[in-house]
C-alpha positions in Angstrom: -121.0 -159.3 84.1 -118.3 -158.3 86.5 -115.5 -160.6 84.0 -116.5 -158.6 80.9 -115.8 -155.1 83.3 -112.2 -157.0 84.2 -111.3 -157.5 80.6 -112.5 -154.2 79.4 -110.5 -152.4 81.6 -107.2 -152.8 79.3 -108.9 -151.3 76.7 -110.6 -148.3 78.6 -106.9 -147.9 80.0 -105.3 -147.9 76.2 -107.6 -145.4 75.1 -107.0 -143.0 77.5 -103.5 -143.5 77.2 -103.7 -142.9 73.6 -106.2 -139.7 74.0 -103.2 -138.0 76.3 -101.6 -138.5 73.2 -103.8 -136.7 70.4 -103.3 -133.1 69.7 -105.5 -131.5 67.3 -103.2 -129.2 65.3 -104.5 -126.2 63.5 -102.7 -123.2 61.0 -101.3 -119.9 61.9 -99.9 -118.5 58.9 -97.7 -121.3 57.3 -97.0 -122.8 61.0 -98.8 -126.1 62.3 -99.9 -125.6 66.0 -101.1 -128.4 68.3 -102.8 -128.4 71.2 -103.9 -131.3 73.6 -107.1 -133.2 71.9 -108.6 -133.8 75.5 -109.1 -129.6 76.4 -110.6 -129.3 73.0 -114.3 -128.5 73.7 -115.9 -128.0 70.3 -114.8 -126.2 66.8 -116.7 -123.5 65.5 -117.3 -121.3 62.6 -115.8 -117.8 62.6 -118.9 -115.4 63.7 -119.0 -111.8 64.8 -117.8 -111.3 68.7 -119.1 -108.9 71.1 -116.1 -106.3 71.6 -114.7 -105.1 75.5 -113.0 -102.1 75.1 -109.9 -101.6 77.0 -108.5 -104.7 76.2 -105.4 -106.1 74.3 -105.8 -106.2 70.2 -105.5 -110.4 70.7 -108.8 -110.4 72.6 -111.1 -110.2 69.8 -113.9 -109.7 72.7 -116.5 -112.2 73.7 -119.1 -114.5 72.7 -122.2 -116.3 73.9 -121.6 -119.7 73.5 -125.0 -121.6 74.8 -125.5 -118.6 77.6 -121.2 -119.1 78.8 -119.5 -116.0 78.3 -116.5 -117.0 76.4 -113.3 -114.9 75.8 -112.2 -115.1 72.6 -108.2 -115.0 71.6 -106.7 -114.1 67.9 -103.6 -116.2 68.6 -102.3 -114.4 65.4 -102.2 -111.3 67.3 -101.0 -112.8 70.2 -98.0 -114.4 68.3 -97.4 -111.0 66.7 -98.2 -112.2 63.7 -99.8 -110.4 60.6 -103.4 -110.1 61.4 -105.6 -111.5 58.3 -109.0 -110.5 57.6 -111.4 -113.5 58.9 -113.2 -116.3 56.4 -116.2 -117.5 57.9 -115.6 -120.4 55.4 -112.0 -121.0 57.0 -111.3 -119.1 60.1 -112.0 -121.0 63.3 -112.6 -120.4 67.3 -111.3 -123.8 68.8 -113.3 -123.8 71.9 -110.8 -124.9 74.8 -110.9 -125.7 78.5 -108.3 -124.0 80.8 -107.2 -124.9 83.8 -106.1 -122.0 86.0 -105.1 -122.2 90.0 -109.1 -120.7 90.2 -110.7 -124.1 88.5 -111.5 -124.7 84.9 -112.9 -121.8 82.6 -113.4 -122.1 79.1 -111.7 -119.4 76.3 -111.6 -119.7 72.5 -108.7 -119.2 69.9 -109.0 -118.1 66.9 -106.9 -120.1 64.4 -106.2 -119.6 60.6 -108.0 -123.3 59.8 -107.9 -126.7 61.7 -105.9 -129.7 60.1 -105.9 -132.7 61.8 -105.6 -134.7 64.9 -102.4 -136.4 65.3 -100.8 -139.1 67.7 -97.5 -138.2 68.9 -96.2 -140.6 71.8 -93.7 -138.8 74.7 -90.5 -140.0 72.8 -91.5 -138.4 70.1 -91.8 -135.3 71.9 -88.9 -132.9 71.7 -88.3 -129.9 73.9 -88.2 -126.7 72.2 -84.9 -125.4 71.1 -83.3 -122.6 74.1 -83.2 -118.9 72.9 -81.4 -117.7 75.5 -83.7 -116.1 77.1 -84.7 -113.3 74.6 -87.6 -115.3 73.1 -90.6 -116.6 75.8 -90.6 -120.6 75.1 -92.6 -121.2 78.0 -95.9 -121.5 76.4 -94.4 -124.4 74.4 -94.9 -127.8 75.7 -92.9 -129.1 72.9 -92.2 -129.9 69.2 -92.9 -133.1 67.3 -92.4 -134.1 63.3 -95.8 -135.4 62.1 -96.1 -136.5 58.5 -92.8 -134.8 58.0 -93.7 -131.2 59.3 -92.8 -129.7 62.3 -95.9 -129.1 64.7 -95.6 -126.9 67.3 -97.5 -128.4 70.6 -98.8 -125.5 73.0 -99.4 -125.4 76.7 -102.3 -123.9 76.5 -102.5 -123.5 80.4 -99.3 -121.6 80.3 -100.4 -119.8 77.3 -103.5 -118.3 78.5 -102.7 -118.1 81.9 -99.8 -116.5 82.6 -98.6 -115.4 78.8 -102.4 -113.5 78.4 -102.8 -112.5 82.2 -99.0 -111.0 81.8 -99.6 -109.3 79.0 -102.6 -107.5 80.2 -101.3 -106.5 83.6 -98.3 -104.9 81.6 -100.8 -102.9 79.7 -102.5 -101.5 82.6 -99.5 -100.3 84.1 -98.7 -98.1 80.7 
C-alpha cells in the first residue's frame, strides 16, 4: 500500500504544480482578464445584490451566498470602464478567495462573461509594461499571450486589498 503512496506522489506533485499554473480568464469589455484558478471558489449567475449605501459605485453591495455575506465588486467600475447593464444570461460574479494580513475572506467580481481556463508556465509570464508612475500596475501580476491574445493576469490580493481598501479610505476623507 505504502509503494503505491511513493509512486503517486510525482503525480500529486505535477498536478499541483500545474494547478499554480491555471488562470481562469474572464471579459471586461473587449480585454481578457485572468485570475489564479486555485482562489476561484465557484461561478455564478448574475442575480440581484443587497445594496450598502455609502459605498463606492464598484461595490455593487452584497449577497448571501449559503448564509456568508459576500461583497460583491463590478470590476468594470472599478477599472473605470463603461458600466453595461447586467445579462443574467451572460454577466457573472466569479466567487474568489482573498487573502488579506487578517486571514482569508471571500468577495465576488463581477465580470462581463467567463472564457476559459488557461495554462500559462512562469516563462511565459511577462511583467507588465512601466507607466511611469501615472498609471497603478500594481494590481497586475503579469501578462501572458494565450491562443494569440493578450490576457491580462490579476493579483487579486493586491487588487482587493489595498487597490479597493485605498480607494475607499480616499472617499471617506472627501
Amino acid at each position: 500500500m505504502s509503494e503505491a503512496v511513493a509512486e503517486a506522489e510525482p503525480e500529486v506533485k505535477d498536478d499541483l504544480a500545474e494547478a499554480r499554473n491555471q488562470y481562469l480568464t474572464f471579459m471586461l469589455a473587449d480585454e481578457e482578464y485572468g485570475v489564479d484558478i486555485l482562489r476561484v471558489q465557484e461561478i455564478k449567475c448574475w442575480e440581484e445584490v443587497t445594496d450598502i449605501p455609502n459605498t463606492p459605485d464598484f461595490i455593487k453591495g452584497v449577497m448571501n451566498l449559503r448564509g456568508a455575506i459576500v461583497p460583491i465588486i463590478d470590476l468594470r467600475l472599478r477599472f473605470s470602464m463603461e458600466s453595461v447593464e447586467y445579462d443574467t444570461q451572460k454577466t457573472v460574479v466569479i466567487v474568489l478567495k482573498v487573502l488579506s494580513e487578517k486571514g482569508e475572506r471571500t468577495i465576488g467580481v463581477v465580470a462581463d462573461a467567463v472564457s476559459d481556463v488557461c495554462n500559462v508556465s512562469p516563462e511565459e509570464l511577462r511583467v507588465a509594461p512601466d507607466f511611469g508612475g501615472a498609471i497603478n500596475i500594481e494590481f497586475i501580476r503579469g501578462l501572458a499571450s494565450v491562443n494569440d491574445k493578450m490576457v491580462i493576469l490579476l493579483n487579486i490580493d493586491h487588487l482587493i486589498n489595498q487597490g479597493v481598501l485605498q480607494h475607499v479610505q480616499a472617499e471617506a476623507t472627501v
